[in-house]
N, C-alpha and C positions, 0 to 999 in steps of 0.2 A: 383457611390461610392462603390457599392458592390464589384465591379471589384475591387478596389484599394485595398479594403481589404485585397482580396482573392488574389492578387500577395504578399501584404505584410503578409501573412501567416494566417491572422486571418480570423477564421472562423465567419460567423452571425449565431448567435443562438438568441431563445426565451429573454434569459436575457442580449442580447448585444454580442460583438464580442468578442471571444474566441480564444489562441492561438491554431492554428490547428495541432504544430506539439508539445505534449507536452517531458518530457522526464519521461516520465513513460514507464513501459513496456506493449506490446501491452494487457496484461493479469491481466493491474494493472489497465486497464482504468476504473470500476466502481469503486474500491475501493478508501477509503477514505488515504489520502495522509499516514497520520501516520502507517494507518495497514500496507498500502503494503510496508515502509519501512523496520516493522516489518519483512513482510515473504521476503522479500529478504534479508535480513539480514540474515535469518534463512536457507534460500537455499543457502548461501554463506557459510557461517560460520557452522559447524557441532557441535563443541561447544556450540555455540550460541544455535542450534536447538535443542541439546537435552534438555540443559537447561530450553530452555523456553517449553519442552515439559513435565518437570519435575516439574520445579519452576518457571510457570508461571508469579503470583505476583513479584517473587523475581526478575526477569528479565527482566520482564518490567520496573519497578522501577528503575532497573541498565542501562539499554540500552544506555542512552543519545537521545532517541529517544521524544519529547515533545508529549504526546498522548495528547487526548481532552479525556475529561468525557466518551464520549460514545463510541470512539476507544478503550481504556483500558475496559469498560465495555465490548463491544461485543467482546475482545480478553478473557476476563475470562468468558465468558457465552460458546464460541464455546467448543464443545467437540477434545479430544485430538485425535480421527481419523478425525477430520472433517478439525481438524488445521495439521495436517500431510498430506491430501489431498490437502488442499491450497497451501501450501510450496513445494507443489511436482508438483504442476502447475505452476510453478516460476522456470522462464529459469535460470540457475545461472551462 
């Protein structure tokens, strides 16, 4: 049964089978779905990036991006080199 799996793409993990090829980028893998739309959004868009390096609240808010509670939380707790280092690790 593993085999079957493993031809049909999904991986066996701890919590059950897992797609093994997702489409995230290889640099997005631990992050949580909404942030790393965030910074690629923000590696694409130069607009976008200053803004939300400016007016963080105000652009998240606007994005059309649905954060969870604690994505928007830890987007306004990182500091502004720390979110310019993320976004600069994101292939654009």
């Amino acid at each position: 049964m593993a085999n079957q799996m493993k031809d049909m793409g999904i991986k066996l993990t701890i919590v059950g089978g897992q797609p093994s090829k997702l489409r995230r980028s290889p640099n997005l893998s631990s992050v949580p779905e909404g942030i790393g739309k965030i910074l690629h959004r923000a590696a694409c868009d130069s607009e976008f990036r200053q803004r939300l390096l400016e007016d963080r609240a105000g652009s998240l808010a606007d994005c059309g991006v649905d954060l969870t509670p604690s994505e928007r939380a830890a987007l306004n707790a990182v500091t502004a080199s720390s979110l310019k280092a993320m976004i600069a690790s994101i292939p654009a």
